[in-house]
N, C-alpha and C positions, 0 to 999 in steps of 0.2 A: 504494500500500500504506500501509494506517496501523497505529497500536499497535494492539491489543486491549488491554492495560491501561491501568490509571492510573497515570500517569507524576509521582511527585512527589520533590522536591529537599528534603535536610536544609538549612534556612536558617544551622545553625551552621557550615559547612563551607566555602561559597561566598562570594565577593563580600563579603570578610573586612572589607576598610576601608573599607565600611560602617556605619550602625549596622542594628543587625537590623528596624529595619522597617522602613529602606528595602530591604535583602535580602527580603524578606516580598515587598515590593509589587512589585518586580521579578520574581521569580519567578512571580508571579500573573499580570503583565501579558506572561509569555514563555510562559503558556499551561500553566503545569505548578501542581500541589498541591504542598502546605506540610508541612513535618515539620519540630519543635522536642523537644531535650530538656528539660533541669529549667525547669517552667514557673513557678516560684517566681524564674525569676529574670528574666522578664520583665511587660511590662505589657502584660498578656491583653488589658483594652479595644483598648487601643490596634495589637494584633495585629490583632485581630477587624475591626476601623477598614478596615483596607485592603479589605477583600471578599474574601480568600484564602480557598479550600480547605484547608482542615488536614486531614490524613489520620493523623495519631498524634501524639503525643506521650509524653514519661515517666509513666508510671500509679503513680510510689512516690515518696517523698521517701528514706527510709531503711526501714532492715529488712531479714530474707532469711529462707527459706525452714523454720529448720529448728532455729531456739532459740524460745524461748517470748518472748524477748523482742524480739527481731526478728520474730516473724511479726505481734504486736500492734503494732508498729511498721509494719510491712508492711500488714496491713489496717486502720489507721488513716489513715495516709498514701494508699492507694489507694482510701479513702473522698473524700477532700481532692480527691483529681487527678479524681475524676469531675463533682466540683462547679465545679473548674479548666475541666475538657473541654467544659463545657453553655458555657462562654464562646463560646469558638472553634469548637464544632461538631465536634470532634476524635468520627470512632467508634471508634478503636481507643488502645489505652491501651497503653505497652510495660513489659517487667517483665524483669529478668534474676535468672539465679541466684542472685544474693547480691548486697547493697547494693554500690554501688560511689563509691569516694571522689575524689579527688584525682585526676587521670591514667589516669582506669579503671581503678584500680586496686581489689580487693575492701577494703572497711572490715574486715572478719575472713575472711582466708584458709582456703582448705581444704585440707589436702594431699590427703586422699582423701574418697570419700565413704561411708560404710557401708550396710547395707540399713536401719534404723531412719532414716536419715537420708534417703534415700527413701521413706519409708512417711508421716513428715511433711512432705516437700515435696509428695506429691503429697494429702494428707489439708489441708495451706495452700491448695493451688492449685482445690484443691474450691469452699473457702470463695471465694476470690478468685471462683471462676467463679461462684457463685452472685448473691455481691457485682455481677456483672457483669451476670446475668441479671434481679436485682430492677430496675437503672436501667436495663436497655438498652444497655449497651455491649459492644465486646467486648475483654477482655486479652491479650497478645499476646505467649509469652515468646521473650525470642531468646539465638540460639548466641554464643557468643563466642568466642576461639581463648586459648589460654593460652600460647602457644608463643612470640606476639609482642609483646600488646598485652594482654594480662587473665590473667597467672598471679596460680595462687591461686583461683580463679571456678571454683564447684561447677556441676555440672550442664550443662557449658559447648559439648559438642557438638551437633552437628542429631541426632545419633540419641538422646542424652539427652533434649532436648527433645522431639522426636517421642514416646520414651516415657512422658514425663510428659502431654502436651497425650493422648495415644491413653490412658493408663490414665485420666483424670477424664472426659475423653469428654464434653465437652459445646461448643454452639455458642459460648458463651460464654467459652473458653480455645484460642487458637490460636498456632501456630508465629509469631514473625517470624523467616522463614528469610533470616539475612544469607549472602550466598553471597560474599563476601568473606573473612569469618569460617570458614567453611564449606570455602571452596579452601583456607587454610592449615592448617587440623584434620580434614579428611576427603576434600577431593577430588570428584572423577568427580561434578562437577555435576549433570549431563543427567540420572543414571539418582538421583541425591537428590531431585529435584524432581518426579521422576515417581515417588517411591517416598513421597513425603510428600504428594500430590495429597488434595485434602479436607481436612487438617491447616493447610492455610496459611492467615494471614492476611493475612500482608504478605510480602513479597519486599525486601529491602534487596541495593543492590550496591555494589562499588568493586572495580577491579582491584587484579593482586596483581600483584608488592611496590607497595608505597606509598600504599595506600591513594586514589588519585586515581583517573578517571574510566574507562567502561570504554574500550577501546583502547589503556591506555597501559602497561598486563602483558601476564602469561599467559595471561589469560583472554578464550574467544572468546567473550564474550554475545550476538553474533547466533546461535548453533548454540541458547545455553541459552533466550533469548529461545524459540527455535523445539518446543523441548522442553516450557517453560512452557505455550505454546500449547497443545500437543497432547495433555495432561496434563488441560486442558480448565479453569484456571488464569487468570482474566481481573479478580483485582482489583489492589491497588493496587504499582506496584514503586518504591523508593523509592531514589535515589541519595545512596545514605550516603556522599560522596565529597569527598576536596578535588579542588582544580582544580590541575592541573599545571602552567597558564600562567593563561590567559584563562577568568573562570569563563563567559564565555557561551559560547566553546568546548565547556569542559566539558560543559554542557546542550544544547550540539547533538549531540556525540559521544556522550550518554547517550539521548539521543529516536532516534538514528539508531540504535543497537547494539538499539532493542525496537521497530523496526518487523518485523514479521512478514506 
């Protein structure tokens, strides 16, 4: 039995006492694809160097969704990251709710979010997607959970997202459904992933609590693995994880949890 997806590792997470391009080239030679965030702070030639697959990266430097000044900051910056992406071959670009700072945490908080204030995230995400459509790429926004790791982050569930990526409707803006993020803000995996089938772009995971690899929580990714599948769901899943001991552990225990 093997995966049906593409199996790619955050190089920020693993294989820490490293520098990141030997995590880069390690990852590539263990047979999986590449995912980095802020790519302003690394040297893209020199990423590129290794012969890695890059499957996403951060698609924004700063901005968010839903001032006037954050969203030019938003589509200036995700002008930037697509010229970034042609480096490393990156096709999908990530985006979240609202810029985030220090710790994941949001630059300008939101306690709530109003209807005006979805009528211009998803009238931003238009533009985003069109943005996405002239060069060829696709944008990718993802859920984050506010509960543990990202209070404060507008727009931050999968059915938020879902409704945003489903009202602009184009191939050019799609879900990255983190299902880590996901289990702590909404749950019952199996029937999200088959209720978001077509919407997805990427698949991000880690178990819960602690964010490390799947098997070492509550969640059983070989059942969601099997749902993914049948959903009819075969691009890329990306292990947004630290490693709980041994990172090459952790990347057997993640290659192992998505054979189907």
């Amino acid at each position: 039995m093997t995966s049906p997806f593409t199996l790619a590792v955050c190089a920020e997470m693993v294989f820490t006492d490293r520098p990141i391009i030997e995590r880069v080239r390690h990852i590539h030679e263990r047979g999986f694809a590449v995912e980095i965030w802020d790519w302003t702070r690394h040297d893209l030639p020199a990423l590129a160097a290794t012969g890695a697959h890059f499957t996403s990266m951060t698609g924004y430097v700063e901005g968010n969704l839903t001032e006037d000044d954050g969203i030019e900051a938003l589509l200036r910056t995700a002008a930037d990251s697509i010229k970034a992406s042609r480096v490393l071959g990156s096709p999908n670009l990530n985006l979240h709710g609202t810029g985030l700072g220090e710790g994941g945490l949001p630059v300008r908080p939101v306690a709530s979010v109003t209807t005006a204030m979805w009528d211009r995230a998803i009238h931003t995400l238009s533009r985003i997607a069109a943005l996405g459509e002239s060069e060829g790429v696709v944008f990718c926004i993802e859920n984050l959970n506010t509960a543990v790791d990202h209070p404060g982050v507008p727009f931050a569930l999968a059915a938020e997202t879902k409704a945003l990526v489903s009202a602009v409707d184009s191939p050019h803006l799609k879900m990255n459904l983190d299902l880590y993020h996901a289990q702590i803000g909404e749950g019952n995996l199996c029937e999200l992933v088959t209720e978001c089938a077509g919407l997805i772009g990427e698949i991000q995971v880690a178990d819960v609590p602690g964010r490390c690899e799947p098997g070492t929580g509550e969640i059983y990714y070989p059942r969601v693995a099997r749902a993914l599948a049948e959903s009819g769901y075969t691009g890329v899943v990306g292990m947004e994880a630290f490693a709980s001991s041994d990172s090459d552990a952790a990347l057997d225990a993640f290659a192992a949890a998505f054979v189907v």
